[in-house]
C-alpha positions as CSV (number, residue, x, y, z in Angstrom):
1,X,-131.8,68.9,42.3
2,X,-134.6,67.9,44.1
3,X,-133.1,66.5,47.8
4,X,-131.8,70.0,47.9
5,X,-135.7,70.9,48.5
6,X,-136.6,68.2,50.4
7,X,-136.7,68.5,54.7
8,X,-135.2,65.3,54.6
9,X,-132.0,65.6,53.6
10,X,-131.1,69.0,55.5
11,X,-132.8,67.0,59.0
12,X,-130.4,64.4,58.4
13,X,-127.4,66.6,57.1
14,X,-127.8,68.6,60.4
15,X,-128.2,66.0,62.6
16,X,-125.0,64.5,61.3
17,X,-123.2,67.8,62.2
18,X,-124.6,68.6,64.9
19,X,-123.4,65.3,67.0
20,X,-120.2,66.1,68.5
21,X,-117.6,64.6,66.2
22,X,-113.4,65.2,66.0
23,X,-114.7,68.6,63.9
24,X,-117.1,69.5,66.6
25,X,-114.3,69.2,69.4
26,X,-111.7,71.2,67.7
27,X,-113.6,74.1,66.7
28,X,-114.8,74.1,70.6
29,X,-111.7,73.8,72.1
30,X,-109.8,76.8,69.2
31,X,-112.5,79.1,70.7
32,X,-112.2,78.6,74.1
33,X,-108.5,78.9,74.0
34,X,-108.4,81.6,71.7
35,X,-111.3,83.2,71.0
36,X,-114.3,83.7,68.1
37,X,-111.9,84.5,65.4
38,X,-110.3,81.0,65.8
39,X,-113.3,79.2,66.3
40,X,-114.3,80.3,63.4
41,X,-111.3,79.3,61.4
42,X,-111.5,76.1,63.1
43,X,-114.5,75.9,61.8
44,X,-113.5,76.4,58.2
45,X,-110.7,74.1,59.1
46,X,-112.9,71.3,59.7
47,X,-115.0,72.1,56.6
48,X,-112.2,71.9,54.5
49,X,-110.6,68.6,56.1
50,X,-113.9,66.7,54.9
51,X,-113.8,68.2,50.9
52,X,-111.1,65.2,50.2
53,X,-113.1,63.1,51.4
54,X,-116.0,64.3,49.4
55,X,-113.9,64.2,46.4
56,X,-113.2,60.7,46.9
57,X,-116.8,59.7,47.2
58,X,-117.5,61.1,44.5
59,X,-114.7,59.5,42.3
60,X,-114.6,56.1,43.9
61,X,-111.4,56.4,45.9
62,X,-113.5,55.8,48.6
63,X,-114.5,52.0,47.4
64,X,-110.7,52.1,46.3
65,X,-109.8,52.4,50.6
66,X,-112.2,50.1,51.7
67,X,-111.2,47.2,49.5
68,X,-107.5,47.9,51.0
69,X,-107.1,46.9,54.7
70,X,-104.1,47.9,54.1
71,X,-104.7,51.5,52.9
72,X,-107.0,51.8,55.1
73,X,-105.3,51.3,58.3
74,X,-102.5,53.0,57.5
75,X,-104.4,56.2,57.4
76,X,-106.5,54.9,60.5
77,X,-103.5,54.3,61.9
78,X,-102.2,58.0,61.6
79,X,-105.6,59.3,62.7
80,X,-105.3,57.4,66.1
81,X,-102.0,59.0,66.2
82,X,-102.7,62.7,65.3
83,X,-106.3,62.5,68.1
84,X,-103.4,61.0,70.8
85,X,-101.6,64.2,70.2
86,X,-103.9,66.2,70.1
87,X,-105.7,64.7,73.5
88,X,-102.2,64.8,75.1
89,X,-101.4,68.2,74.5
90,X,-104.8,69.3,76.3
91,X,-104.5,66.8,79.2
92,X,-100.5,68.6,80.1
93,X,-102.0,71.9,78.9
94,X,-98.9,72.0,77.1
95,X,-100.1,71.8,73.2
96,X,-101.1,74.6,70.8
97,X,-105.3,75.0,72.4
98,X,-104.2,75.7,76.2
99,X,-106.8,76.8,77.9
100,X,-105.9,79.3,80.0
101,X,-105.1,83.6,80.1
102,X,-102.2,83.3,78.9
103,X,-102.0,80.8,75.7
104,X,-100.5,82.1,73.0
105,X,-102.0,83.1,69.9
106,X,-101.9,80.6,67.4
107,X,-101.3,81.4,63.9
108,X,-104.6,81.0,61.5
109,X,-102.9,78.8,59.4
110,X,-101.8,76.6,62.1
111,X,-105.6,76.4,63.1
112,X,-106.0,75.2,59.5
113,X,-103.3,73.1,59.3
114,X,-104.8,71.2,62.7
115,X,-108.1,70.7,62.2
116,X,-108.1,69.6,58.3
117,X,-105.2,67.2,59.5
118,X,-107.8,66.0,62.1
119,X,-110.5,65.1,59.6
120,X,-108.0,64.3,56.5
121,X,-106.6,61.3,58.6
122,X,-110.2,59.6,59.2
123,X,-110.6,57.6,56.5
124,X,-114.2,56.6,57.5
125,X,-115.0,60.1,56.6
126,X,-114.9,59.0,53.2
127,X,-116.8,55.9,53.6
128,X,-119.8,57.4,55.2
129,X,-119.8,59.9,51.9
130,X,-119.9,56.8,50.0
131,X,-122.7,55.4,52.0
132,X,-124.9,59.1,52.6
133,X,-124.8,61.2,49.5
134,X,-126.8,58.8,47.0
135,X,-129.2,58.0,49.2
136,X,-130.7,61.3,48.7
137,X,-129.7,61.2,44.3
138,X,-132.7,59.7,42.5
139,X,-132.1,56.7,40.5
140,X,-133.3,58.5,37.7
141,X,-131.3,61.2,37.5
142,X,-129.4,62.8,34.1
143,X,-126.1,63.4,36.2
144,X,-125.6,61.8,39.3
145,X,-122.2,63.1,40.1
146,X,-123.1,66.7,39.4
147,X,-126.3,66.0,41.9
148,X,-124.0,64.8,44.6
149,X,-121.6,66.7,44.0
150,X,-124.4,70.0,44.5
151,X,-125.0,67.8,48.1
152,X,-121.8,68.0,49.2
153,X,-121.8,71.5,48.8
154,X,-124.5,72.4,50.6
155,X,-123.2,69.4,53.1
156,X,-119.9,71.6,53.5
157,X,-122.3,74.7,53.9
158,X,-124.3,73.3,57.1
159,X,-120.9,72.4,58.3
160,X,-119.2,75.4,58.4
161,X,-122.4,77.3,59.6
162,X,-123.4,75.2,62.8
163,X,-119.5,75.1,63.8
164,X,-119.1,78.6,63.4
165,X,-121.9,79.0,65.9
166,X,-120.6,76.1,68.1
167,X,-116.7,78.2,67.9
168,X,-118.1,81.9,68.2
169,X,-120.1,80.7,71.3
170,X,-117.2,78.8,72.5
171,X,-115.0,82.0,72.3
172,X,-117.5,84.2,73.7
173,X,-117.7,81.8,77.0
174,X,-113.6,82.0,77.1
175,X,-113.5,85.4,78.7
176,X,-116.3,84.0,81.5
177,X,-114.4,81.0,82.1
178,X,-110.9,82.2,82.1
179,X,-110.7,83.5,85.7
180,X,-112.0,80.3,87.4
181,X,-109.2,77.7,87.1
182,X,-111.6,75.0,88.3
183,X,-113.9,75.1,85.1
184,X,-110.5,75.7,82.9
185,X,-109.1,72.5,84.3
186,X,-112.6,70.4,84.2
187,X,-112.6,72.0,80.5
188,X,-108.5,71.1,79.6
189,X,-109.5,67.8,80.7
190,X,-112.7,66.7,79.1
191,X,-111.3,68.3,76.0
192,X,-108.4,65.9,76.2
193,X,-110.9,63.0,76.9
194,X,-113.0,63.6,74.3
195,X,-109.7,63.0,71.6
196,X,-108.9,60.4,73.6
197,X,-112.5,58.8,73.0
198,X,-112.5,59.5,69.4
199,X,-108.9,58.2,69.0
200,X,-110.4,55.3,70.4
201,X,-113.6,54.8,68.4
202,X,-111.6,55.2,65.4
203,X,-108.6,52.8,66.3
204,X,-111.9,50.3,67.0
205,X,-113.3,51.4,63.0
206,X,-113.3,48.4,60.0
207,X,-113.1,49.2,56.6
């Protein structure tokens, strides 16, 4: 597996992560309104949420949902949905991430159940696996699917690790930014824009 030795594919794999995403946002907003422990599951939340989508790359569901407008924007569709209700929850500080003293501790699972929901209902998830993985697989290569499928592993392993940083950090800040209700509500609310703009980008996506 030679990509997995070349700079090129890790530069682009982290830059890909690293851009705030629907992932990105949800691990920062589970540590910030409940600490490292749940940033980190959020984390592993949105690491799992991606591995069906992998799965589909890799046995052509993925060319399956883009021929089918129809397939596709029914899960689109639910996306939009989920990212709404998720943005309005933060905006009426009412929903299951509050950011404030005295939120609630939310259930691990639940964190789970959240953030692979978030990345399970964006079908262009799929898609870009489709479009990213064998780019990097050489056209010579004795088994293809076992090389991508050795990328999307270590894929899935620069994404848990840079957003357990991004929700460990985020859970560390909580206990600095809990007193001062200004930065909570600036924080509640660009939180709940941030859904709100990925709801929109990917109500705006084509197959």
């Amino acid at each position: 597996m030679d990509a997995l030795h070349h700079w090129t594919f890790w530069a682009t794999a982290l830059l890909i992560v690293a851009t705030p995403g629907t992932g990105a946002i949800y691990t920062l907003a589970a540590g910030l309104s409940q600490g490292p422990r749940a940033g980190v599951w959020a984390a592993f939340a949105s690491t799992l949420g991606i591995l069906p989508h992998i799965a589909a790359a890799l046995t052509g569901l993925a060319a399956l949902l883009h021929a089918s407008a129809v397939a596709f924007s029914a899960v689109k569709w639910l996306g939009v949905a989920y990212l709404l209700y998720m943005a309005w929850g933060m905006f009426t500080d009412t929903g299951t991430l509050r950011v404030t003293s005295d939120a609630p501790r939310k259930p691990a699972l639940r964190v789970l159940a959240d953030g692979i929901a978030l990345n399970l209902l964006n079908p262009k998830l799929s898609i870009f696996f489709v479009a990213f993985l064998p780019q990097f697989v050489g056209v010579d290569a004795e088994a293809p699917l076992v090389d991508m499928a050795a990328l999307s592993l270590a894929f899935m392993a620069l994404t848990f690790a840079v957003f357990a940083v991004y929700g460990a950090v985020a859970g560390w800040l909580r206990e600095k930014v809990i007193e001062r209700p200004g930065v909570m509500g600036w924080l509640r609310r660009s939180f709940a824009a941030g859904f709100g703009l990925l709801a929109v980008k990917l109500a705006a996506a084509e197959a």
